[in-house]
C-alpha positions, 0 to 999 in steps of 0.5 A, spaced: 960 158 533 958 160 526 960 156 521 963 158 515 958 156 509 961 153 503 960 155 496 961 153 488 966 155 485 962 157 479 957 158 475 958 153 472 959 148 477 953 152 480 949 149 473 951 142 473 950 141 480 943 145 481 941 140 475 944 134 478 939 136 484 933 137 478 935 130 474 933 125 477 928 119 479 923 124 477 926 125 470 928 117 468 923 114 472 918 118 474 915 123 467 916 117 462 911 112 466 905 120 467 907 121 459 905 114 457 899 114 462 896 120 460 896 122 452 904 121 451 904 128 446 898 131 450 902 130 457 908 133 454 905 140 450 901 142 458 908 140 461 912 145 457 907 150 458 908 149 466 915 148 465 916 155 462 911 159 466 910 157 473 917 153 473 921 158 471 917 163 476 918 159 482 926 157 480 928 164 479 924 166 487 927 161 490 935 161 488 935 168 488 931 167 497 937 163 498 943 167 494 940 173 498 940 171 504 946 166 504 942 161 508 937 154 507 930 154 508 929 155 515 933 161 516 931 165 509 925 166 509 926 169 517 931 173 514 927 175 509 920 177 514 920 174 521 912 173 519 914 168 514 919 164 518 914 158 518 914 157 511 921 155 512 920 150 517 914 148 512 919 147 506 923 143 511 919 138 512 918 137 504 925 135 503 926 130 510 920 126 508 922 125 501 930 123 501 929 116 506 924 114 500 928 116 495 933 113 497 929 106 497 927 107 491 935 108 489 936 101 492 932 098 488 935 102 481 942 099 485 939 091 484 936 092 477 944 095 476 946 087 478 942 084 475 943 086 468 951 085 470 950 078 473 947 076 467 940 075 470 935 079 465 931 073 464 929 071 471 928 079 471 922 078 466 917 075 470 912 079 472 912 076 480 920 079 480 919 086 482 913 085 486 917 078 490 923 083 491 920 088 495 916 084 499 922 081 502 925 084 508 932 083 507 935 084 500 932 091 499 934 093 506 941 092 503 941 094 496 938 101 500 944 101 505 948 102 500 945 107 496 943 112 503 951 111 503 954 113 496 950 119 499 952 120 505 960 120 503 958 125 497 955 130 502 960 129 507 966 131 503 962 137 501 959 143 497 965 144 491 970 137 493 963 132 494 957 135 491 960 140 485 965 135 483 960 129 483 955 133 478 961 136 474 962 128 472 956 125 473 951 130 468 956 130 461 956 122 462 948 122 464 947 126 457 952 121 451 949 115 455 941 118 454 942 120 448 945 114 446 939 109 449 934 114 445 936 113 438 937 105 439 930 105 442 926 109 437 930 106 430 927 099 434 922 096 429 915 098 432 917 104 434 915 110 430 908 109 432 911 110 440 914 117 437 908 119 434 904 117 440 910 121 444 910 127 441 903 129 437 898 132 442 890 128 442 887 134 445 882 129 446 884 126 452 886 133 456 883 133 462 884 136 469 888 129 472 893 131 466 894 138 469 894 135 476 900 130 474 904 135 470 904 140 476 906 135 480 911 131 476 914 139 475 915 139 483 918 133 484 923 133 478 925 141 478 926 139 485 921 146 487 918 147 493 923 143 498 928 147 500 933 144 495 933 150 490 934 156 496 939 151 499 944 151 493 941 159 491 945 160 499 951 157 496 951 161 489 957 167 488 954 173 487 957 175 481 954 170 478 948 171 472 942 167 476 937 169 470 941 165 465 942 160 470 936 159 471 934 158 464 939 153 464 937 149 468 931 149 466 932 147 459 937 142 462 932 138 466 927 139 461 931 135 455 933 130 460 926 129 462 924 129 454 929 123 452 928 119 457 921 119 455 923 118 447 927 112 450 921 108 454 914 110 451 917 108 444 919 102 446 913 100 449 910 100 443 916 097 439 916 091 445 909 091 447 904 093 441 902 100 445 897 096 449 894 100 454 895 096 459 902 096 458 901 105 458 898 104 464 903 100 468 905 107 472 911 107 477 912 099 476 914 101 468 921 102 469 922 095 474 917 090 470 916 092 463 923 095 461 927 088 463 922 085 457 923 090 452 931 090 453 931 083 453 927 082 447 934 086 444 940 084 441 945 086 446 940 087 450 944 086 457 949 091 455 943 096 453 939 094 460 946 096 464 947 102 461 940 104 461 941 103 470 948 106 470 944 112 467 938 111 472 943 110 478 947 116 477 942 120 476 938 119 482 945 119 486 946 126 483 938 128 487 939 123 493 945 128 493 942 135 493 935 132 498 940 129 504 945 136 502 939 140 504 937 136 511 944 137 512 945 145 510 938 145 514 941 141 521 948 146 520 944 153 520 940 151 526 944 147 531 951 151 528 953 143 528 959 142 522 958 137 516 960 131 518 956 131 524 950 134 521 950 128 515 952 122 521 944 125 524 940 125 517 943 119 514 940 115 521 935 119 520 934 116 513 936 110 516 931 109 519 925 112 517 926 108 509 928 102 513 921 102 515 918 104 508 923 098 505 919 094 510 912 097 508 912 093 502 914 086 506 913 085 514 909 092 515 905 092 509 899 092 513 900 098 515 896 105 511 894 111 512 889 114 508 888 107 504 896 108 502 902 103 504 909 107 507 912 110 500 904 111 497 904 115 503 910 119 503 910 120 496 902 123 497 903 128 502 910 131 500 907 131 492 900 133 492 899 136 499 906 139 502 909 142 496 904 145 493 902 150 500 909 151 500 909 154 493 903 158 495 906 161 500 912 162 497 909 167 492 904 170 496 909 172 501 915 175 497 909 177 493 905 182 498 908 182 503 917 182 503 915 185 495 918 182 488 923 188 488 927 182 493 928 178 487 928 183 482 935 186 485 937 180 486 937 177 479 939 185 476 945 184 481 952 187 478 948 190 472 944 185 469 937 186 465 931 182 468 927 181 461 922 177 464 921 181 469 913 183 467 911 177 466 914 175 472 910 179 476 904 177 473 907 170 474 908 170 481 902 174 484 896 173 480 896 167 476 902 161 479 897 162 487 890 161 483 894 155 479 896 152 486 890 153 489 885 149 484 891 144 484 892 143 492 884 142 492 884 138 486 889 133 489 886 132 496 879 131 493 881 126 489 885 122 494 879 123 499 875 120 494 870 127 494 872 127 487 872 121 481 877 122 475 
C-alpha cells in the first residue's frame, strides 16, 4: 500500500528545517578546527567561493530532483531516467554509513554538556579526558543511546509535528546563543590576533589540501551528496520559491559556520597564544582544547554549557535530517510506515555506532586501510562516496535527463531563475572537472601515492 508522504507546511518551515539538516557538527565542530588548521582567513576566502559556486549548483539540482519527483533518493533518480537509478542507491549509501557515527559523536557532545552543568570543568582539562573517555566501553555507549534516541523520537513523530517544529524552535535559539558566545570570545583579551588570523587571507599558505578540505567541509556541512536534500526537496510544496530557499539556506549555514569559527580560532589565541600545536589540534579541538579556554573564563562554566547547549541542538537538528533520510528511504522502498521504518534504522544505528563507539576501546585494534572505525567511515563517505555522488549527479541531469528539469522546476508558478547561465555552466562543465581532480586527490593522499 502506497503510503501518503508528509509535507512542510511551508516555505518557512521548509528553510529552518533544511537548515536544521546543513547546521550541525560540521559547522560548530567540524569548520573551526579545518579554519585554524589550514590558514584561518585563507580557509575561509576558498570556502565562500565553493560555497556560492558548486554549493549552490548542487543544493539547487538536488531539491529541485526531490520536489519534482516526490520521493527520496532511490526512487528519484529512477524516476528521473531509469539508467541512472543506481545513483539513488549510491546516495543512500552515504547517508546510512554516516548517521550511526554521527550519533557517536553526538553522544560524546551530550557528556561534555553534563560535565560543565555537574561542575566538573576542572577534571575535563586534563589533556588524558577526552582520550580516557573514549576508550572506555561503557559510558560512551551510554551517552550514545541517548542521543540515537532523541532522534528516533523527533523522526518518529514526523515531518511537520517532529522534524519541522523541532527546527523552527531549535534554529532561532541556536542563532542568539552563537552570537552571544562570539562576541564574548573575540573582546576576550588576546584575541584580536585570533580575528585577524581568522579573517585576512595569507595567500602563502593556499595549497591543494586547503582546496581538498573546504570541498569536503562544504559536503558534510550543507548535507549535499547524501540524499538529505532530494529527501526534504520530496516533502517541499510546489508553491513555494525554491530559488530563494536555497539562497537562504546557504546563507544560513554559511554564517552559522562563520561565527562558530569567530568563536573557537580567536579563542585559541586568546587561550593558548595561537601556537601551532594548539591550531592543529584538528577533530579533538572541540573536546581538549575548548574545556581550557572556557575554564580560564570568568563564568566559564556557564560560557561552557552554553556553548554545548549550542553544539547539541545543532547536532540534534542534523542527527534528525540523516536518520529522516534512512527512514524516507526504507518507507519508499519497503511501502513500510514511519514508526516501523525509524524502529529499523534506529537498530540499525544501534548497531553499527555501538561498534564504532567501541572502535576506540575493546575494538581499537580493528583498521582498514590504516584507519579506526569512525576514521574509516568519515573517509569513505566524505572523500570517496559523496564526491562520485556528486559527479554523477551533474553529469546525469546534465546530458542525459537535461538541466531543463530543474530549470522548470525552480521557474515553477512563474518564477525567474536569474543564475540560470551560470548554472549550467556550473553543473555541466566546471563542478565534474572540480569533482574529479577532488576525488583523485583525496584517494591518492589516503593511499599514500601522494604527500602533502
Amino acid at each position: 500500500m502506497e503510503q501518503k508522504r508528509d509535507s512542510f507546511s511551508g516555505k518557512l518551515g521548509f528553510v529552518f528545517a533544511a537548515a536544521g539538516s546543513a547546521v550541525g557538527l560540521g559547522n560548530l565542530w567540524r569548520f573551526p578546527y579545518l579554519a585554524a588548521k589550514y590558514g584561518g582567513g585563507i580557509f575561509i576566502l576558498v570556502y565562500l567561493i565553493l560555497a556560492i559556486t558548486l554549493g549552490f549548483t548542487l543544493m539547487i539540482t538536488e531539491i529541485a530532483i526531490g520536489r519534482k519527483t516526490g520521493l527520496s533518493t532511490v526512487g528519484a533518480f529512477k524516476k528521473l531516467d531509469k539508467r541512472f537509478g543506481f545513483i539513488g542507491y549510491l546516495g543512500c549509501i552515504v547517508p546510512f554509513i554516516i548517521t550511526p557515527y554521527y550519533c557517536v559523536i553526538g553522544g560524546w557532545v551530550i557528556k561534555y554538556l553534563a560535565v560543565f552543568v555537574t561542575g566538573q570543568v576542572k577534571a575535563a582539562t586534563s589533556d588524558n579526558y577526552f582520550s580516557d573517555f573514549i576508550a572506555r566501553p561503557a559510558e560512551p555507549l551510554i551517552w550514545f543511546i541517548i542521543f540515537a534516541a532523541l532522534t528516533a523520537i523527533v523522526v518518529m513523530i514526523g515531518v511537520q509535528k517532529g522534524i519541522e517544529k523541532a527546527s523552527t524552535i531549535l534554529m532561532p535559539i541556536l542563532v542568539v546563543l552563537i552570537l552571544g558566545v562570539s562576541v564574548y570570545c573575540i573582546t576576550s583579551p588576546g584575541a584580536m590576533e585570533g580575528v585577524k588570523y581568522y579573517l585576512l587571507p595569507d595567500f602563502s599558505a593556499f595549497s591543494a589540501t586547503t582546496v581538498l578540505a573546504a570541498m569536503g567541509q562544504l559536503f558534510y556541512s550543507m548535507s549535499l551528496a547524501m540524499g538529505i536534500m532530494i529527501t526534504y526537496g520530496s516533502y517541499m510544496k510546489k508553491e513555494d520559491d525554491l530559488r530563494g530557499s536555497v539562497r537562504q539556506i546557504e546563507i544560513f549555514d554559511t554564517a552559522i559556520a562563520f561565527l562558530a569559527g569567530l568563536m573557537i580560532v580567536p579563542s585559541v589565541f586568546a587561550f593558548s597564544g595561537g601556537s601551532e600545536e594548539a591550531l592543529n589540534k584538528g577533530p579533538s579541538l572541540m573536546f581538549v582544547t575548548l574545556p581550557k579556554v572556557f575554564e580560564s573564563m570568568t563564568f566559564g562554566g556557564f560560557i561552557g554549557a552554553t556553548f554545548f547547549i549550542l553544539v547539541l541542538f545543532a547536532a540534534l537538528t542534523s542527527s534528525i535530517s540523516l536518520l529522516e533520510t534512512n527512514v524516507s528511504i526504507i518507507c519508499d522502498k519497503f511501502g513500510m510506515d514511519r514508526k516501523k521504518s525509524t524502529l529499523i534504522a534506529t537498530i540499525y544505528v544501534l548497531v553499527v555506532g555501538g561498534l564504532v563507539s567501541l572502535g576506540f576501546g575493546p575494538l581499537s585494534f580493528i583498521k582498514i586501510l590504516g584507519l579506526g572505525l569512525l576514521d574509516f567511515f568519515d573517509f569513505i563517505s566524505n572523500s570517496v562516496l559523496m564526491p562520485i555522488v556528486a559527479l554523477l549527479t551533474c553529469i546525469s541531469i546534465g546530458f542525459f535527463v537535461k538541466p531543463q528539469v530543474i530549470y522548470d522546476e525552480v521557474e515553477y508558478g512563474g518564477r525567474k531563475f536569474k543564475e540560470k547561465k551560470f548554472y549550467t555552466i556550473m553543473l555541466k562543465w566546471v563542478s565534474p572537472i572540480c569533482l574529479i581532480l577532488i576525488l583523485l586527490f583525496a584517494v591518492s593522499e589516503a593511499m599514500g601515492w601522494i604527500k602533502v
